[in-house]
Backbone bond lengths (Angstrom), bond angles and torsions (degrees), N, CA, C in turn:
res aa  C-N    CA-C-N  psi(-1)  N-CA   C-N-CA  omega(-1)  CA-C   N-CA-C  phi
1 X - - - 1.435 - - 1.526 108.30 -
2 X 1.378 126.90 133.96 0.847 159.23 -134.62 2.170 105.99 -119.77
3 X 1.059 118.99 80.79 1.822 108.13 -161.69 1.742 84.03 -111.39
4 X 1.526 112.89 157.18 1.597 132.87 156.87 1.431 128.95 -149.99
5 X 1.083 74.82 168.83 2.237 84.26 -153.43 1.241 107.69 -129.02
6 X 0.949 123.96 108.87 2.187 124.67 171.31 1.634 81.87 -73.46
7 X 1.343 119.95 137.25 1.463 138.32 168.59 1.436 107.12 -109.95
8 X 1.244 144.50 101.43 1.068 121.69 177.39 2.079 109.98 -120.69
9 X 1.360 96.48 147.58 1.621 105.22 -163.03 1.171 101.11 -99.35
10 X 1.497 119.39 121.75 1.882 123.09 174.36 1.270 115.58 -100.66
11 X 1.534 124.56 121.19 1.582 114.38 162.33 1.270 109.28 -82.52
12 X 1.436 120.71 151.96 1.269 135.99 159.87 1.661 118.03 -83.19
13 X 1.122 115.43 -175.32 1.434 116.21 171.80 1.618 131.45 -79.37
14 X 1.534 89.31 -12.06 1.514 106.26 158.96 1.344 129.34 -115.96
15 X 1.638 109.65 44.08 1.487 145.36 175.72 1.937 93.00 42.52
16 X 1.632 134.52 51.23 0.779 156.59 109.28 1.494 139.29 -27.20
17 X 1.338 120.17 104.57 1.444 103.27 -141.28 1.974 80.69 -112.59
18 X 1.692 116.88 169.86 1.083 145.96 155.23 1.275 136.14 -159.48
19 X 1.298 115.86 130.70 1.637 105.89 -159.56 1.697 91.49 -109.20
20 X 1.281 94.14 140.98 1.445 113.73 152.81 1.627 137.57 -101.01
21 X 0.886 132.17 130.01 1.397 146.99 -153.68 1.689 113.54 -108.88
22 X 1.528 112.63 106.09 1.897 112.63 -171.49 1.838 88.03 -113.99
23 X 1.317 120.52 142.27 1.593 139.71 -175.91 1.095 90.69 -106.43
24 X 1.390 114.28 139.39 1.821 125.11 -176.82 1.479 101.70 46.51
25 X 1.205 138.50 91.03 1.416 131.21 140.39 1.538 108.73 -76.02
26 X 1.533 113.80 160.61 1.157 106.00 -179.13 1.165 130.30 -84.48
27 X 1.615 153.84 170.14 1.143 135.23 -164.82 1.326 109.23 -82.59
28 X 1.692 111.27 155.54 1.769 124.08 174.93 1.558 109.28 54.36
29 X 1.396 102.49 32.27 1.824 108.33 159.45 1.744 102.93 -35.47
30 X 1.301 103.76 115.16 1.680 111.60 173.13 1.303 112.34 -107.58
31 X 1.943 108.68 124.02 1.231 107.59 -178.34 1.715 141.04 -39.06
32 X 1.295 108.14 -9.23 1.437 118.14 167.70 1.342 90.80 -64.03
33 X 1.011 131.38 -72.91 1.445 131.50 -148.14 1.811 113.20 -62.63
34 X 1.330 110.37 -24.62 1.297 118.97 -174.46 1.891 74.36 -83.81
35 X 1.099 140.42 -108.04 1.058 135.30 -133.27 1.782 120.79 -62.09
36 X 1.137 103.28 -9.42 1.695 111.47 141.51 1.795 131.71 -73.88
37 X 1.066 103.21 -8.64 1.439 117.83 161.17 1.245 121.58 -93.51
38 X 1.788 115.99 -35.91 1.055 120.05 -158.60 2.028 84.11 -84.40
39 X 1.182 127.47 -56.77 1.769 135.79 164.68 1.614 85.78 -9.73
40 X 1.449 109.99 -94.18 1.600 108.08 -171.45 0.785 133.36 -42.69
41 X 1.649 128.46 -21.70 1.249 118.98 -174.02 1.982 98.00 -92.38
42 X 0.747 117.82 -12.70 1.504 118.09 -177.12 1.636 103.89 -91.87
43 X 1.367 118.99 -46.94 1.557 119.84 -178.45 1.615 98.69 -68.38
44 X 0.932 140.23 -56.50 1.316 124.55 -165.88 1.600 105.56 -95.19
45 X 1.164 131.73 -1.56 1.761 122.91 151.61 1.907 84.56 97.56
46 X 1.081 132.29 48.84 1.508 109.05 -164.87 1.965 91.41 -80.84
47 X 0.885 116.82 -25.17 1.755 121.42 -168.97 1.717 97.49 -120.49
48 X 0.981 96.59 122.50 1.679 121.80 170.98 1.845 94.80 -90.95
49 X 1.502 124.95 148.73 1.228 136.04 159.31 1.617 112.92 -132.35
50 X 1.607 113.02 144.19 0.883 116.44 -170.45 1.766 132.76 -53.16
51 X 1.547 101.07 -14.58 1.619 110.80 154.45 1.558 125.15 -102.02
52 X 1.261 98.48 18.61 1.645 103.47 178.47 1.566 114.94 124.35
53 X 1.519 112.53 -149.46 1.463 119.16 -151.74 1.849 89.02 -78.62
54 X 1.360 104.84 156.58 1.738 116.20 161.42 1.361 104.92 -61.32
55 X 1.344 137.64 145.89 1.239 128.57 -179.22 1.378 75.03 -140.84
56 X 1.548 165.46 -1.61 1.751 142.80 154.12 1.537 105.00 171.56
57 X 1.344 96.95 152.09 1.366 86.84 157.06 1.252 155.16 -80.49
58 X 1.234 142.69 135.14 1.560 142.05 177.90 1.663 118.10 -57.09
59 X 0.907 107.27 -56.56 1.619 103.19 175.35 1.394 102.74 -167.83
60 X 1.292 97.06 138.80 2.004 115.23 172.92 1.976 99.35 -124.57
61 X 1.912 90.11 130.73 1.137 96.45 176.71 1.543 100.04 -161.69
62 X 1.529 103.56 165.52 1.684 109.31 -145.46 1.790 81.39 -87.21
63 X 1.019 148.38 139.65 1.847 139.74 128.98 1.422 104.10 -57.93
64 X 1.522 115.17 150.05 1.589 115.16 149.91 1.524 101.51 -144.43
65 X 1.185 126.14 152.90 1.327 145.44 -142.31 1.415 107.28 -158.94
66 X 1.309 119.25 107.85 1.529 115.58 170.41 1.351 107.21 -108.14
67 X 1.448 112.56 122.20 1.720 94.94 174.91 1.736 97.15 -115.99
68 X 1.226 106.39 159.13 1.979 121.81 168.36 0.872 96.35 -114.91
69 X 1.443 101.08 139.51 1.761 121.29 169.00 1.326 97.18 -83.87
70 X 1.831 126.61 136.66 1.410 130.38 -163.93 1.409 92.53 -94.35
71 X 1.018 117.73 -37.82 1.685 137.17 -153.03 1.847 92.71 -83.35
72 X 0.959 135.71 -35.03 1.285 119.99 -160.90 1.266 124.93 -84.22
């Protein structure tokens, strides 16, 4: 089985980073779209960080993970 993860890395205002983690993103995420998300998430404050406001993200990148069941 086959699992994926958009990882994406937030600085804060005290260059404080936190990543957030989305399961199934959809396929061929196009950087417009990450940095039209990333706009909203900074204009409307959706993530507070422990030195203050989000001011962008650090890095967005897909995970993929295949695991086999040994047992099956």
């Amino acid at each position: 089985m086959n699992k994926k993860t958009l990882e994406i890395t937030l600085l804060d205002s005290g260059n404080k980073t936190y990543k957030i983690s989305i399961a199934n993103p959809k396929d061929n995420i196009e950087t417009a779209e990450l940095t039209d998300f990333e706009a909203f998430v900074v204009e409307e404050d959706v993530f507070i960080g422990k030195a203050g406001k989000i001011k962008g993200f650090g890095t967005a990148v897909i995970r993929e993970i295949t695991e086999t069941n040994l047992l099956a």
